[in-house]
Backbone of each chain as ProteinMPNN parsed JSONL, in Angstrom:
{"seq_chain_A": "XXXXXXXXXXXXXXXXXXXXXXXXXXXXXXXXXXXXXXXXXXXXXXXXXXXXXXXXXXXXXXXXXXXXXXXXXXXXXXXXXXXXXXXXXXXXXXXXXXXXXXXXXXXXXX", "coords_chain_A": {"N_chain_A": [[14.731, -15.971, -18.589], [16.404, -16.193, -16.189], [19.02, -16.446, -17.514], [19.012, -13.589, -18.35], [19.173, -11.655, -16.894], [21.68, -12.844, -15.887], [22.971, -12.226, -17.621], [23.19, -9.697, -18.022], [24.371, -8.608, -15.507], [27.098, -9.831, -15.763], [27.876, -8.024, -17.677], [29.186, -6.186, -16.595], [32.092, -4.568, -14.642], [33.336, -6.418, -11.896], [33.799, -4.634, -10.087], [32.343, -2.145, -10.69], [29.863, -3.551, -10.034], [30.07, -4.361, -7.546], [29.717, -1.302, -7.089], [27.545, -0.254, -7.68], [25.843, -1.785, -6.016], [26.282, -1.283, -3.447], [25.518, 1.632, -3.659], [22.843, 1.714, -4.334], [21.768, 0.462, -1.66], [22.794, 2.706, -0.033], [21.417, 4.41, -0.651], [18.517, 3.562, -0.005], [16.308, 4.403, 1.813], [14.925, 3.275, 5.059], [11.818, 2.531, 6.362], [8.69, 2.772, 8.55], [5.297, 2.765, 7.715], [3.544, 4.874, 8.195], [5.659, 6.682, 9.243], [6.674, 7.324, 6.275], [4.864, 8.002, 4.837], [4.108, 10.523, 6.448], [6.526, 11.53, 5.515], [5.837, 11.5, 3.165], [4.157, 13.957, 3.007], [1.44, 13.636, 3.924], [-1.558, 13.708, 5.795], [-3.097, 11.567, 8.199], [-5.968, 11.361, 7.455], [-6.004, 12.789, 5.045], [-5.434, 10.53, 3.277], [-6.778, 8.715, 4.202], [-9.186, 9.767, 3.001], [-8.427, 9.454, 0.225], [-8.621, 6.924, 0.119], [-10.531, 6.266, 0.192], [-11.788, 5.026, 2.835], [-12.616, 5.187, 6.489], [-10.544, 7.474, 8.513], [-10.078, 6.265, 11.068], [-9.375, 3.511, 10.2], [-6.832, 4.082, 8.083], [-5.056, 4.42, 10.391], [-5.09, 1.871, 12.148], [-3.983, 0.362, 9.767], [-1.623, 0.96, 9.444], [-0.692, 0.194, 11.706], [-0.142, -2.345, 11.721], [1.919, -5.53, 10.719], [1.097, -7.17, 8.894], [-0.14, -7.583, 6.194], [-2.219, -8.596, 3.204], [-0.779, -8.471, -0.141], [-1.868, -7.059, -2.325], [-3.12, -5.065, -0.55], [-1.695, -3.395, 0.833], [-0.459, -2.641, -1.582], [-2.174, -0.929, -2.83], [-2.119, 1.494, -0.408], [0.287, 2.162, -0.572], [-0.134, 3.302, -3.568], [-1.658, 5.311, -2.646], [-0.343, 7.173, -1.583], [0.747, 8.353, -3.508], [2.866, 6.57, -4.935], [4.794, 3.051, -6.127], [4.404, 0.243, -5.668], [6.73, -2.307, -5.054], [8.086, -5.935, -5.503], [10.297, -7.413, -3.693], [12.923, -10.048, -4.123], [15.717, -10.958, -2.435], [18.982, -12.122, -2.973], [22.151, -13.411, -2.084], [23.719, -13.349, -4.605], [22.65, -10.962, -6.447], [19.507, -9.205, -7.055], [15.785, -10.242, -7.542], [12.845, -8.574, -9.215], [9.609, -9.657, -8.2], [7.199, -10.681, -10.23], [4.369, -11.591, -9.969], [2.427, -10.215, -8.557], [2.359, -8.067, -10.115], [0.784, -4.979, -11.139], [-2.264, -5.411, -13.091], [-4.684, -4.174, -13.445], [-3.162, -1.255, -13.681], [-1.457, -1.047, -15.068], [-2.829, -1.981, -17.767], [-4.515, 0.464, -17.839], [-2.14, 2.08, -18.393], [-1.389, 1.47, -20.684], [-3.767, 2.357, -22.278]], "CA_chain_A": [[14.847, -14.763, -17.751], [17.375, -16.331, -15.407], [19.693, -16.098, -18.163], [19.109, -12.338, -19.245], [19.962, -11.284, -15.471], [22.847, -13.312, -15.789], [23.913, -11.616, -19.018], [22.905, -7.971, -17.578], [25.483, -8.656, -14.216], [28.117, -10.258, -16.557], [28.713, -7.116, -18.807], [29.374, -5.397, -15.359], [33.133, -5.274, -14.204], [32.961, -6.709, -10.411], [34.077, -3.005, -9.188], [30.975, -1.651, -10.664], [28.728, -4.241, -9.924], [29.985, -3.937, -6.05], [29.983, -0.183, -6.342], [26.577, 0.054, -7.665], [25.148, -2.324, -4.985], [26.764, -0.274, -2.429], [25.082, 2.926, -3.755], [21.32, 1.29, -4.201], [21.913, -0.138, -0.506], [23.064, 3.066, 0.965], [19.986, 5.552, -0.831], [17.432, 3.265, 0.224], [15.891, 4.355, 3.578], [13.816, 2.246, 5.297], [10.731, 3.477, 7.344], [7.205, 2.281, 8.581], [3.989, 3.048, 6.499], [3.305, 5.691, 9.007], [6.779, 7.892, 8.818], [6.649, 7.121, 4.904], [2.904, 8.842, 4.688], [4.528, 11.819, 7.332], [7.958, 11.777, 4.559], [5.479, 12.2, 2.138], [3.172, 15.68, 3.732], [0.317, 13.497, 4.27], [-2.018, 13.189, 7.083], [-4.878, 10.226, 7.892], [-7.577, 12.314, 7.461], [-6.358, 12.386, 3.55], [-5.186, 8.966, 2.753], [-8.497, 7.935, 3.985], [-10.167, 10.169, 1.741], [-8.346, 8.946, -1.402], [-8.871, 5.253, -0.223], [-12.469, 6.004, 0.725], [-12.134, 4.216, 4.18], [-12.544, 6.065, 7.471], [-9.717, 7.995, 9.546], [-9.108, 4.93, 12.007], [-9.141, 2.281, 9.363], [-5.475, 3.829, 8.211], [-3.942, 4.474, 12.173], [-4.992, 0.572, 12.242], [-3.343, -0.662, 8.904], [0.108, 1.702, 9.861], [-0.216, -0.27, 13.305], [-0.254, -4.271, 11.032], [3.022, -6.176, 10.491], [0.979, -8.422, 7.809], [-1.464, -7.656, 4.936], [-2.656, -8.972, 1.583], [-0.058, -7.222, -1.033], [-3.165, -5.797, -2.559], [-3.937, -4.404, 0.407], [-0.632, -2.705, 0.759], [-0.265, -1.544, -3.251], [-3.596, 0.17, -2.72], [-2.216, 2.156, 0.08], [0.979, 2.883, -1.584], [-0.47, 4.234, -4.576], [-2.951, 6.468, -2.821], [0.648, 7.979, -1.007], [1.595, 8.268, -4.949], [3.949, 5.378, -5.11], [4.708, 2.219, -6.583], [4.641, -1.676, -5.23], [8.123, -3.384, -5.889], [8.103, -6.743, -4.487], [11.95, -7.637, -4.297], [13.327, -11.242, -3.642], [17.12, -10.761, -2.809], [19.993, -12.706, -2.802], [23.427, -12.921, -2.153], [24.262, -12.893, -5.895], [21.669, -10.416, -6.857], [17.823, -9.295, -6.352], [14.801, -10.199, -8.348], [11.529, -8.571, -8.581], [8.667, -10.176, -8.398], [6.185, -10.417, -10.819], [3.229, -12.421, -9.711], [1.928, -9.62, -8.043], [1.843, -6.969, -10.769], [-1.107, -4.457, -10.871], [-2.018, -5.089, -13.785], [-5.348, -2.914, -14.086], [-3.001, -0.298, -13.681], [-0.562, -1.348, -16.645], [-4.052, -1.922, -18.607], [-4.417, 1.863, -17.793], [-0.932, 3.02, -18.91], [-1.202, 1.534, -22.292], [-5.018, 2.66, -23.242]], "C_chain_A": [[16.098, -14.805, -16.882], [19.136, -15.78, -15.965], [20.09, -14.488, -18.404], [19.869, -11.587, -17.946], [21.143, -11.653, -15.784], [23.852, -12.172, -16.686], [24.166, -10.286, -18.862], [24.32, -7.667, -16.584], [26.864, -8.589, -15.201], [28.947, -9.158, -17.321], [28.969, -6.385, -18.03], [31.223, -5.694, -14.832], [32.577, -5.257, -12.917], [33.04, -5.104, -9.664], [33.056, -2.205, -9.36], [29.826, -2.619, -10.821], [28.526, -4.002, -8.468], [29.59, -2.517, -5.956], [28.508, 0.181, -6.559], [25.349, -0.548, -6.845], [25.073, -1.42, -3.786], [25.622, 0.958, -2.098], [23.231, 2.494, -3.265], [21.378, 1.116, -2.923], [21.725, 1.283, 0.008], [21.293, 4.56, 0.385], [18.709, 5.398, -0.864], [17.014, 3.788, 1.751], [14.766, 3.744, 3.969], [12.905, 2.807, 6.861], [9.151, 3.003, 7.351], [6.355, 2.987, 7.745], [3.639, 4.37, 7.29], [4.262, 6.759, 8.859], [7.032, 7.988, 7.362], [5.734, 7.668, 4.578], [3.353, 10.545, 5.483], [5.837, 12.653, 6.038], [6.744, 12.429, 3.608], [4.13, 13.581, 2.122], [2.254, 14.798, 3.711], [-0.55, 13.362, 5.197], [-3.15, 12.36, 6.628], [-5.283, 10.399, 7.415], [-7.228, 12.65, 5.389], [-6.001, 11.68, 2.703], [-6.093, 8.266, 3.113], [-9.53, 8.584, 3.112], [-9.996, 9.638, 0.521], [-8.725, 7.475, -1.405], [-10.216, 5.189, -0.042], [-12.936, 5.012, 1.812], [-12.106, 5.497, 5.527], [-11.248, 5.969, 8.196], [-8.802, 6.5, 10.144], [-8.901, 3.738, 11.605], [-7.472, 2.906, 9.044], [-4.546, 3.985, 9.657], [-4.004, 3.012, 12.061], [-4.295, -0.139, 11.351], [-1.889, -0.303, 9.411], [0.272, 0.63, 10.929], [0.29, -2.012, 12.512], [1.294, -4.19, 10.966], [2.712, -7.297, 9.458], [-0.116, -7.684, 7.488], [-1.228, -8.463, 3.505], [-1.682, -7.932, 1.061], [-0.822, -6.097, -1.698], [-3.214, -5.039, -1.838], [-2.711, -3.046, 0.453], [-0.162, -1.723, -0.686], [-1.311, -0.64, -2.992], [-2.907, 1.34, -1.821], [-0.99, 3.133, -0.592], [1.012, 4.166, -2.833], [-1.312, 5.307, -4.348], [-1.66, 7.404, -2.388], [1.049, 8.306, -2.666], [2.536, 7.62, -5.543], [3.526, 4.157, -5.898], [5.305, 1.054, -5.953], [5.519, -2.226, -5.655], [8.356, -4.466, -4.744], [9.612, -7.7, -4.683], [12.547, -8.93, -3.687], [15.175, -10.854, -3.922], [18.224, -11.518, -2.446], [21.758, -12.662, -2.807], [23.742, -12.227, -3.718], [23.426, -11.85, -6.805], [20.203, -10.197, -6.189], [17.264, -9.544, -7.773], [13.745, -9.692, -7.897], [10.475, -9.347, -8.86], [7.597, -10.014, -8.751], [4.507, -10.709, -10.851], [2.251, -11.303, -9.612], [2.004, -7.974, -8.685], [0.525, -5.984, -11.222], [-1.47, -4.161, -12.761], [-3.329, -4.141, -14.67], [-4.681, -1.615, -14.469], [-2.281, 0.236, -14.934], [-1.752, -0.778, -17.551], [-3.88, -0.19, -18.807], [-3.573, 2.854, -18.672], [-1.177, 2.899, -20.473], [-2.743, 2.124, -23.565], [-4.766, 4.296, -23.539]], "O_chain_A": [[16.808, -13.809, -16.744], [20.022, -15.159, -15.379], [21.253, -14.142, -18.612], [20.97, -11.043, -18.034], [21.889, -10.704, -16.027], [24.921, -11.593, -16.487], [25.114, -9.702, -19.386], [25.134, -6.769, -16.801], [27.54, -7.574, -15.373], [30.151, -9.187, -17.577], [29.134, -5.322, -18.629], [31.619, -6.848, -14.669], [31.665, -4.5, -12.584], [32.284, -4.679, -8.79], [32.693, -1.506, -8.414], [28.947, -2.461, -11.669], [27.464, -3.617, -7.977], [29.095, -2.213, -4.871], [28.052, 0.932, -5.697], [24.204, -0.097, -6.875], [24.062, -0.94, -3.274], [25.06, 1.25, -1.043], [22.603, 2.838, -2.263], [20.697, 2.085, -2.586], [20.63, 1.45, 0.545], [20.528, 5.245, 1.064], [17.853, 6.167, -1.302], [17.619, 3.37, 2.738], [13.739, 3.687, 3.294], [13.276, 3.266, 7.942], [8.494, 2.887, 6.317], [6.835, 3.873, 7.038], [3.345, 5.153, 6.387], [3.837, 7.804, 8.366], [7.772, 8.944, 7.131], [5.946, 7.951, 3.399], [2.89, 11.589, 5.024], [5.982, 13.848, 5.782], [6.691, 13.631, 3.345], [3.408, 13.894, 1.175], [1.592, 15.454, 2.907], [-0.127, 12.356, 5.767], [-3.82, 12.276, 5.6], [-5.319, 9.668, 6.424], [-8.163, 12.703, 4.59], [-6.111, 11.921, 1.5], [-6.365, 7.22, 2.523], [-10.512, 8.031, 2.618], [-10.918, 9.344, -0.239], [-9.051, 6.832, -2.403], [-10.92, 4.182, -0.117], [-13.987, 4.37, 1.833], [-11.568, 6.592, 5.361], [-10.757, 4.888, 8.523], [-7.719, 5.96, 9.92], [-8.368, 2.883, 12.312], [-6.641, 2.293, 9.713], [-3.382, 3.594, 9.745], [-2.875, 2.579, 11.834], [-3.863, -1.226, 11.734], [-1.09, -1.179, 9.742], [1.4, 0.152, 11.052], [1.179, -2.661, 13.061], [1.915, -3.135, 11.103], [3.531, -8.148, 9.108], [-0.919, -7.209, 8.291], [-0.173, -8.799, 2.968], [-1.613, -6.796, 1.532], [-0.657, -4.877, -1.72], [-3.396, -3.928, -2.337], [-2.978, -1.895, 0.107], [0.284, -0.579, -0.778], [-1.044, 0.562, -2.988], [-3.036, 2.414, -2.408], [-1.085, 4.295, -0.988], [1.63, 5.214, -3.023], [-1.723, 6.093, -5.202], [-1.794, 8.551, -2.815], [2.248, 8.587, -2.647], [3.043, 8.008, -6.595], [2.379, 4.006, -6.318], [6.51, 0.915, -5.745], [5.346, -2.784, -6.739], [8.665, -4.248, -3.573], [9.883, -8.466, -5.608], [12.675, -8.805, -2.469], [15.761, -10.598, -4.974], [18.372, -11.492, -1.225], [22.43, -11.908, -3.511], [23.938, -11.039, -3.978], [23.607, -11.982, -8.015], [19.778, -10.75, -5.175], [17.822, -9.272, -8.836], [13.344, -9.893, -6.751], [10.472, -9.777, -10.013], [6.797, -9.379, -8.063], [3.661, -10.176, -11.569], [1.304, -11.279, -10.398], [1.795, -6.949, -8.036], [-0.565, -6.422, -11.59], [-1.136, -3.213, -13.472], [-3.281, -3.631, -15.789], [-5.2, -0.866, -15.296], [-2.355, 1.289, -15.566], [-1.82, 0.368, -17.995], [-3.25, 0.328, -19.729], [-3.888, 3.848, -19.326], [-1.183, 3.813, -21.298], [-2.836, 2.244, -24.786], [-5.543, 4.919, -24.264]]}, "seq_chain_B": "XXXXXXXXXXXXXXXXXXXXXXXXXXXXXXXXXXXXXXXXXXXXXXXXXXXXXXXXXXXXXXXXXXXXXXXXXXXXXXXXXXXXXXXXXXXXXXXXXXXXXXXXXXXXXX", "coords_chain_B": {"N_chain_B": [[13.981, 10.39, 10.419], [13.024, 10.608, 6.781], [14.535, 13.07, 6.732], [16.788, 11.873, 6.678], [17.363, 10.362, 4.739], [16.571, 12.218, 2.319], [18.712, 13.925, 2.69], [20.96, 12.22, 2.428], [20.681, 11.612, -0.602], [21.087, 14.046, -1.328], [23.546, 14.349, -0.849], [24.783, 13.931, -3.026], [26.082, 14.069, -6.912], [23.588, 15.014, -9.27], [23.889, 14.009, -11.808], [24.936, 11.741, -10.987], [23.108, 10.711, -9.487], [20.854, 10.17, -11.118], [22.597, 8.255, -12.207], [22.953, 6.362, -10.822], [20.066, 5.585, -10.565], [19.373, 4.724, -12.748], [21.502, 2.294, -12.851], [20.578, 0.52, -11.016], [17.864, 0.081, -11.73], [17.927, -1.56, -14.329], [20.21, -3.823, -13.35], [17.857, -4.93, -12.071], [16.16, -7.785, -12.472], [13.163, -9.457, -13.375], [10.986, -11.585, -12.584], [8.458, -14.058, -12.309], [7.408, -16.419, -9.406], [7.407, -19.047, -10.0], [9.521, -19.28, -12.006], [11.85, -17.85, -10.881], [12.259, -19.64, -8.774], [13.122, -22.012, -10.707], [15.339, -20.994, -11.677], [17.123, -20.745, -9.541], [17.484, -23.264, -8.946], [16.049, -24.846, -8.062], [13.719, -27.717, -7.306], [9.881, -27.809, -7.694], [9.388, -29.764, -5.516], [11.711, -29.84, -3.742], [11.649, -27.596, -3.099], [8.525, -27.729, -1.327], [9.572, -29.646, 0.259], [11.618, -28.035, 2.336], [9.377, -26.101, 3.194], [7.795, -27.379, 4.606], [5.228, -28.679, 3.354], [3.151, -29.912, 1.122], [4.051, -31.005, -2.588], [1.749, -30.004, -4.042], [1.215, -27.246, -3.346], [2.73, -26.018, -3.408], [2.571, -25.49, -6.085], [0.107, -24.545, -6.983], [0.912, -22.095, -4.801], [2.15, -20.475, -6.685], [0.779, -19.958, -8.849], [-0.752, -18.052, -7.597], [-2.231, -14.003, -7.476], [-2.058, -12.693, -5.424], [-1.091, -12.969, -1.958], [-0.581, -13.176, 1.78], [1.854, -11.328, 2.717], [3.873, -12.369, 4.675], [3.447, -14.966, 4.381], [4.609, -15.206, 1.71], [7.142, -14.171, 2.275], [8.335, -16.095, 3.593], [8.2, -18.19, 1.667], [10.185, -17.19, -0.154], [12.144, -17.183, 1.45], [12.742, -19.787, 2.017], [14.174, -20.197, -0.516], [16.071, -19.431, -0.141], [16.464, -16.815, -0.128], [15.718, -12.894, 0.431], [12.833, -11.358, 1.684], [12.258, -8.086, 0.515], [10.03, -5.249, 0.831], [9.529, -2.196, -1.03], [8.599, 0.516, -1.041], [8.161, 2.626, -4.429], [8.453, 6.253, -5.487], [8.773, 8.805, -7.263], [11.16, 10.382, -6.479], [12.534, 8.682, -5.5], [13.502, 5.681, -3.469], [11.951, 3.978, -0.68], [12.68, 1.682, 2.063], [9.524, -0.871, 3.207], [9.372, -0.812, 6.496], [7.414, -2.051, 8.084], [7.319, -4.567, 8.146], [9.577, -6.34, 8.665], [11.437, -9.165, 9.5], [11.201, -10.31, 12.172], [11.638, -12.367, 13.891], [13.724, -13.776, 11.956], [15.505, -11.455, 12.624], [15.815, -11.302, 15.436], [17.341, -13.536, 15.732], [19.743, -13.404, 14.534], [20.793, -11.325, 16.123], [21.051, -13.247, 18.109]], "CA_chain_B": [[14.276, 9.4, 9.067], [12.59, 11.385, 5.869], [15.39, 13.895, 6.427], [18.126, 11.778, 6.352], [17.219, 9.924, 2.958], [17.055, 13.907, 1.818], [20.401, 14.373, 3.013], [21.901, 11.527, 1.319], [20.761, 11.555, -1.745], [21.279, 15.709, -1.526], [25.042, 14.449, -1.184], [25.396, 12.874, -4.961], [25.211, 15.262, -7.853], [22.798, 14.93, -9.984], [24.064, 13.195, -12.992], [25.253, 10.561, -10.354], [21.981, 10.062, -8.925], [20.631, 9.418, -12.464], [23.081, 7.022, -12.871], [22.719, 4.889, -9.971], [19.305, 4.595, -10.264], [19.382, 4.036, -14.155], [21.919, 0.854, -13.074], [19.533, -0.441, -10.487], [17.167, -0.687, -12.708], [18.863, -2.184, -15.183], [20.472, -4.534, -12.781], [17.176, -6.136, -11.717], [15.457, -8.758, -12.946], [11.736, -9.624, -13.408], [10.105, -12.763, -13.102], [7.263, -14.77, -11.185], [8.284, -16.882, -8.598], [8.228, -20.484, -10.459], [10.882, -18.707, -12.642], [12.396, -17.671, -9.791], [12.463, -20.69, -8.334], [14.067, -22.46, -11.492], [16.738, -20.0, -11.484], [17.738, -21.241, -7.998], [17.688, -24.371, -9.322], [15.551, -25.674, -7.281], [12.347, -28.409, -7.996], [8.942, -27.692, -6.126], [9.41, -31.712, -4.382], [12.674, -29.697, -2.539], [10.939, -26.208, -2.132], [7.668, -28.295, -0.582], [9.971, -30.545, 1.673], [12.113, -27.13, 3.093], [8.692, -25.893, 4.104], [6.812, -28.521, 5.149], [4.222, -28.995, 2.714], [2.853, -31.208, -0.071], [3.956, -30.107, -3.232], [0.918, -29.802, -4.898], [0.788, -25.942, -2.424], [4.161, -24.501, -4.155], [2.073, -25.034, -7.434], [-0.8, -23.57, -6.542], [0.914, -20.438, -4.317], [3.268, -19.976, -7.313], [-0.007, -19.411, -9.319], [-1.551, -16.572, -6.841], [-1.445, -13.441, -7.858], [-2.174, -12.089, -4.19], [-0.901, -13.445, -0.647], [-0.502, -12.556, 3.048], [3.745, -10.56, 3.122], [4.121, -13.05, 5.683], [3.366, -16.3, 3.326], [5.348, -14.925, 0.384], [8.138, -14.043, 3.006], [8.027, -18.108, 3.817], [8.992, -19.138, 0.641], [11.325, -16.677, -0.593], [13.692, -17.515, 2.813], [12.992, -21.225, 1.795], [14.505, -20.29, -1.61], [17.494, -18.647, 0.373], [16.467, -14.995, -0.373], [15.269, -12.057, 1.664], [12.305, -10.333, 1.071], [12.088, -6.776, 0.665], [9.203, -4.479, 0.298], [9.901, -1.245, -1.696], [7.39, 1.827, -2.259], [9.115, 3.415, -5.343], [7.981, 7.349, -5.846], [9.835, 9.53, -8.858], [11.94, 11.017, -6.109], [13.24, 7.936, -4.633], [12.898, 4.748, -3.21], [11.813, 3.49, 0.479], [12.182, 0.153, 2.283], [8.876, -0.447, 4.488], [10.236, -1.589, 7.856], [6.572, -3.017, 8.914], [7.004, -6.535, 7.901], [10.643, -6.748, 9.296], [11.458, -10.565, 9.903], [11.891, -9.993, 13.765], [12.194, -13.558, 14.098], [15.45, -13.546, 12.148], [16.74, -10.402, 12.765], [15.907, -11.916, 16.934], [18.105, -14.97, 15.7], [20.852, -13.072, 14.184], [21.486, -11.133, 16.896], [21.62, -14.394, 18.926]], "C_chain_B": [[14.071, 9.885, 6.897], [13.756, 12.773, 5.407], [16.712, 13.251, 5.571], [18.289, 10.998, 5.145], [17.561, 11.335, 2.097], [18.256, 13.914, 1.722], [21.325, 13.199, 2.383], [21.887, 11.54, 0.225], [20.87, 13.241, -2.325], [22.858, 15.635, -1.511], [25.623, 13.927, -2.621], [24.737, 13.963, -5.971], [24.234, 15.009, -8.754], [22.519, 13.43, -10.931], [24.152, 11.509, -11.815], [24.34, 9.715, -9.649], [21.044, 9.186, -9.677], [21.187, 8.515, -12.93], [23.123, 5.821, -12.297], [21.376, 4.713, -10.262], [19.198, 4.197, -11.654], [19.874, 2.183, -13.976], [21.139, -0.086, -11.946], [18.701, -0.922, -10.863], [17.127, -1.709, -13.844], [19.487, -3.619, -14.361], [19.304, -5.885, -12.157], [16.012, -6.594, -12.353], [14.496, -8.898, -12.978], [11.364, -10.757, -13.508], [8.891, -13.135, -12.044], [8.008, -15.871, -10.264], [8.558, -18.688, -8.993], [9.529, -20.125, -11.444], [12.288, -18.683, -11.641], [13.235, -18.905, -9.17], [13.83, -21.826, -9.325], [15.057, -22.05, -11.455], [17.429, -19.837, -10.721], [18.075, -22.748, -8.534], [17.133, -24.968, -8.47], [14.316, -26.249, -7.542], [11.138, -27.763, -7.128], [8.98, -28.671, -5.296], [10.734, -30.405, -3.174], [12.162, -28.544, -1.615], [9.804, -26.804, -1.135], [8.656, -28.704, 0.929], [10.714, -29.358, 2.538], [11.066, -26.68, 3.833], [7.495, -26.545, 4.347], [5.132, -28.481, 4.678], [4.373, -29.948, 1.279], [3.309, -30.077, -1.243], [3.025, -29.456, -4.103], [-0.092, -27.92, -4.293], [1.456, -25.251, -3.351], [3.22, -24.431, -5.532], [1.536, -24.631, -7.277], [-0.405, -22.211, -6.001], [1.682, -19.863, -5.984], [2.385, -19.493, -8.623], [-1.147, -18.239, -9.059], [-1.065, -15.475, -7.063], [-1.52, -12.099, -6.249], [-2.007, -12.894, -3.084], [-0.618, -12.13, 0.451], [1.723, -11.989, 2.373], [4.308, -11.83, 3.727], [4.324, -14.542, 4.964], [4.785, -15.759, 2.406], [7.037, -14.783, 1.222], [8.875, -15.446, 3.219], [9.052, -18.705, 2.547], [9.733, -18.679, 0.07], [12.282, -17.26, 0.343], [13.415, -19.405, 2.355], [14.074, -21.492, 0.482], [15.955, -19.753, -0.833], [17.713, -17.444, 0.027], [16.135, -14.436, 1.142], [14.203, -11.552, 0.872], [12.12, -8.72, 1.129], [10.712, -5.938, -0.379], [9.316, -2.804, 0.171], [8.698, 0.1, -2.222], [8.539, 2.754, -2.727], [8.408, 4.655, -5.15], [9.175, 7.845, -6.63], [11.01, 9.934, -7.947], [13.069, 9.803, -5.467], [12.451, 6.591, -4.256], [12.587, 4.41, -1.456], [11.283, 1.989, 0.703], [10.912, 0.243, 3.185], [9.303, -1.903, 5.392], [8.871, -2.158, 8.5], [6.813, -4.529, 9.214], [8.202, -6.894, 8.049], [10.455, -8.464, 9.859], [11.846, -10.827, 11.54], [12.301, -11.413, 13.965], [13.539, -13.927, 13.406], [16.028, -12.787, 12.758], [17.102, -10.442, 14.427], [17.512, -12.776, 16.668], [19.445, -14.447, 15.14], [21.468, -12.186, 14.896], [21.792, -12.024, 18.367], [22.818, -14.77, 19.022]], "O_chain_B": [[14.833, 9.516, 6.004], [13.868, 13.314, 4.307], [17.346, 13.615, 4.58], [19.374, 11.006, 4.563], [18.555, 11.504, 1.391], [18.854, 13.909, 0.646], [22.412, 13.476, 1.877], [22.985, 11.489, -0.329], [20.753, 13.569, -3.506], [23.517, 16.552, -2.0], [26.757, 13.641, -3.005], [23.629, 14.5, -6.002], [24.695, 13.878, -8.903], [21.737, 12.479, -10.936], [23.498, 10.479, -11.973], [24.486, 8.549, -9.282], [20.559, 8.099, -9.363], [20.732, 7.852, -13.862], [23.25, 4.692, -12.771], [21.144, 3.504, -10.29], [18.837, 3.022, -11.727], [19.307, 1.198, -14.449], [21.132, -1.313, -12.049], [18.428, -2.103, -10.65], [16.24, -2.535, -14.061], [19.112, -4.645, -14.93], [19.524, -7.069, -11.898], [15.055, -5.905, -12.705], [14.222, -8.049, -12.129], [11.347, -11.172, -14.667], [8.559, -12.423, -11.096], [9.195, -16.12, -10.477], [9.448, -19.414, -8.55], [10.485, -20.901, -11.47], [13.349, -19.304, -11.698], [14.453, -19.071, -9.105], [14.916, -22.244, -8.924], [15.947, -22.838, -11.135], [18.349, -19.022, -10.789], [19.217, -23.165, -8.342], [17.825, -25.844, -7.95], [13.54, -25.446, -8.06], [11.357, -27.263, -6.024], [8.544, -28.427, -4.171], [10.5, -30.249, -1.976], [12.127, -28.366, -0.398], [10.002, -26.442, 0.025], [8.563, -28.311, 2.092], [10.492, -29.576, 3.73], [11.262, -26.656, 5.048], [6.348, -26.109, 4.239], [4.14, -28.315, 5.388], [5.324, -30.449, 0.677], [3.152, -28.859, -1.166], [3.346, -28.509, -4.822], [-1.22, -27.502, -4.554], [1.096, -24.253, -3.976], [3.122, -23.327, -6.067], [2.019, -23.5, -7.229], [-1.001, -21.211, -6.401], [1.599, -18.658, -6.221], [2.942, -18.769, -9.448], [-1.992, -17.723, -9.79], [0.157, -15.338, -7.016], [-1.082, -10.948, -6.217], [-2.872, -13.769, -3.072], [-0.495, -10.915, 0.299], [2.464, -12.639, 1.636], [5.291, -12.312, 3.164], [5.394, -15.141, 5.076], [5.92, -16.123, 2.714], [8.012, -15.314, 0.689], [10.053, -15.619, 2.907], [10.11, -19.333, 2.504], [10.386, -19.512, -0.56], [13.258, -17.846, -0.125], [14.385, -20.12, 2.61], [14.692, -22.545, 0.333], [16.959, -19.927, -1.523], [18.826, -16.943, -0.137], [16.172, -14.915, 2.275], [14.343, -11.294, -0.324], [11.717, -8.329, 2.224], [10.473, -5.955, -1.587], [9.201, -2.138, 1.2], [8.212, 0.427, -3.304], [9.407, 3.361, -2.1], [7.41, 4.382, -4.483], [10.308, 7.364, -6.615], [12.074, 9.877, -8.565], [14.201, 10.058, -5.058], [11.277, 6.335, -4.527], [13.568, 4.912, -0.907], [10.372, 1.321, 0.214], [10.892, 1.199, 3.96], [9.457, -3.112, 5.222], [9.079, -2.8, 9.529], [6.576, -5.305, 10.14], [8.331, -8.018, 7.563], [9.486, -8.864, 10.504], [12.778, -11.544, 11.905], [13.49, -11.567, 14.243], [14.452, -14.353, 14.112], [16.997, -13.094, 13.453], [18.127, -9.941, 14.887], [18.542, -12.602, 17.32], [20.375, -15.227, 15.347], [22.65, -11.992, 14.614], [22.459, -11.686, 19.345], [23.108, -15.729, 19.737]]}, "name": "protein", "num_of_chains": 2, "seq": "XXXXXXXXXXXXXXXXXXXXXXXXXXXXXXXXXXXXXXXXXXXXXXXXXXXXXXXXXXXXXXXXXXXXXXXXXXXXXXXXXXXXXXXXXXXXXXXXXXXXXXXXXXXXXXXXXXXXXXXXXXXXXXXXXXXXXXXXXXXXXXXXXXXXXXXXXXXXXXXXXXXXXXXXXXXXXXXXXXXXXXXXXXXXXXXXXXXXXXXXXXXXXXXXXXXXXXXXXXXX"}
């Protein structure tokens, strides 16, 4: 795998390897679970309906700075999104696979 | 914040938006984190001794397919990454700013 990255970067000249870092970097915006749920028209009252927990169970997870990743994909996906867990380094990012859902895969391919 | 993601990616035409995120994708990598790890070049005996455990933990976490943000955060920065957590949706991507490393980002503006 380490390799195939390698080989992916490699067929990149440096000017578009920098310029497409650049771009990913600058059209990411970064925003709590709370203005990310507001970005996307939702209120509490129906991201606790799709997760089937009560009202002040999500004001309390928005308020956390630590959960289970589960815990976090679940909420994600009820906003309609998807869990990318990204390890990044100078010379690149990887994502991380450990933590793939993979009932949901199961899903895609039946 | 929700606007101004809008507004940037409302400044790139189309095709160009399709093409950055085509090469982001493309650009990153997939693996689990003993992969990962190899691909740093690093053993679990060095990853253990950076964060002060036995190594018989890195094998075991590196076989979970669920942890705390906060753990997983741990041993990526032991590996000399960053972690970043990403909810994708079709329209775009967002970083979530909960699980911010305040303790670096304290130490780097030290």
């Amino acid at each position: 795998m380490a390799k195939k990255f390698a080989e992916l970067r490699a067929k990149m000249a440096p000017e578009a390897q920098a310029r497409v870092e650049a771009k990913a970097q600058e059209l990411l915006a970064e925003m709590p679970l709370n203005e990310l749920r507001q970005a996307r028209g939702l209120s509490q009252k129906v991201l606790a309906e799709v997760l089937h927990v009560q009202q002040p169970s999500i004001a309390k997870m928005e308020k956390r700075t630590d959960m289970y990743i589960s815990t976090l994909r679940s909420h994600i996906e009820a906003m309609g999104g998807q869990l990318d867990v990204i390890a990044r380094f100078p010379d690149g990012s990887v994502k991380i696979s450990n933590f793939s859902d993979i009932e949901s895969d199961l899903l895609q391919q039946a």
